[in-house]
C-alpha positions, 0 to 999 in steps of 0.5 A: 967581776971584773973592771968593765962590769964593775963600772957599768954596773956602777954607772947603771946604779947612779942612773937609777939613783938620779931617777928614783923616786923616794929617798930611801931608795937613793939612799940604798942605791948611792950605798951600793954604788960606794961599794962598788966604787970602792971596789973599782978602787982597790983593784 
């Protein structure tokens, strides 16, 4: 993957966190948003 598809996916992510529903299913998708996030940073 590279940086553009890493920030969208990431951005993507953190639009289906602000409108889901259950708080488990935050809690999942704010964890793969951070670890793409980190990714973005290590590059």
């Amino acid at each position: 993957m590279n940086h553009r598809e890493i920030t969208n996916k990431y951005s993507e992510l953190l639009n289906k966190a602000e409108f889901a529903n259950g708080r488990k299913e935050v809690v999942g998708l704010l964890k793969k948003a951070a670890k793409l996030k980190s990714q973005i940073e290590i590059k």
